[in-house]
N, C-alpha and C positions, 0 to 999 in steps of 0.2 A: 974742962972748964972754959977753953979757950974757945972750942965749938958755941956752947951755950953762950957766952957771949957778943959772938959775932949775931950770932941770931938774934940777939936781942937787938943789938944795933940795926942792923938787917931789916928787926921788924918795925923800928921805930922810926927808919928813913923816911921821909914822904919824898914818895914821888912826882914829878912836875908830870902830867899825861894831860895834852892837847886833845880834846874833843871839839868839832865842827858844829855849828850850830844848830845845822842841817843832821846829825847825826841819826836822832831818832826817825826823821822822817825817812831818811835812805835805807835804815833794817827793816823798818816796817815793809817798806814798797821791795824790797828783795825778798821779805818772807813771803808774804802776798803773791809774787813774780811763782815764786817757788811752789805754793802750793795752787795756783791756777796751772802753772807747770804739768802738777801730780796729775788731776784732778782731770785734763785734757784727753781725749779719746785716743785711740790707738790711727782709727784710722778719719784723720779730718776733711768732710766732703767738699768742705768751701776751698781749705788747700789745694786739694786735690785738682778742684775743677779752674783753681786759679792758677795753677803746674798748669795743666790741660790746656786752657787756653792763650798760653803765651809760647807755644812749643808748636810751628807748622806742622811736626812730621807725628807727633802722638796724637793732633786732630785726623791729621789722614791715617795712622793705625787703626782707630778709632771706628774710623770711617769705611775701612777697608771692612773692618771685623763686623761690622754690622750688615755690610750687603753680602759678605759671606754667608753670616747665618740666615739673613732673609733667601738669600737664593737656597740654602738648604732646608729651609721652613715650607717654601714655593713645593720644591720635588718631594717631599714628603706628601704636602698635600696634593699634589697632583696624581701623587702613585696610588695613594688612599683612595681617590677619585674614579680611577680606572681599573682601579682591582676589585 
C-alpha cells in the first residue's frame, strides 16, 4: 500500500527541467553531424591529399616511389626492346 502510494506521488510531482532555446536546433545538427558521419567513405581522397601535402617527408616517399617504378617500367621496356 505504501509502495502504491509513493508512486502515485512520484507520478504526480512536476518536475522543474531547464531546456535551452537553442535545444532543438543543437539535436538536429548532431543528428545531421552523425549521419554525414555514417554516410562518409572509408577512404577520403581530399583528406588524404590534404595529409599529403602538409607532410615534407610523405611528398618525398611519394616521390621516391614513383621514380622507382618509373625506373623499373624503363628496364622492362628496354629488355622487351632487345630481346
Amino acid at each position: 500500500m505504501k509502495s502504491a502510494e509513493r508512486y502515485r506521488a512520484w507520478k504526480e510531482q512536476k518536475k522543474q527541467i531547464e531546456v535551452s532555446q537553442d535545444f532543438t536546433k543543437k539535436l538536429m545538427s548532431r543528428l545531421y553531424q552523425h549521419e554525414q558521419a555514417k554516410s562518409k567513405p572509408w577512404l577520403d581522397s581530399q583528406q588524404f591529399f590534404g595529409w599529403l601535402s602538409g607532410h615534407f617527408w610523405a611528398k618525398a616517399g611519394l616521390a621516391l616511389a614513383a621514380a622507382i617504378i618509373g625506373f623499373i617500367r624503363f628496364v622492362i621496356i628496354f629488355c622487351a626492346a632487345l630481346g
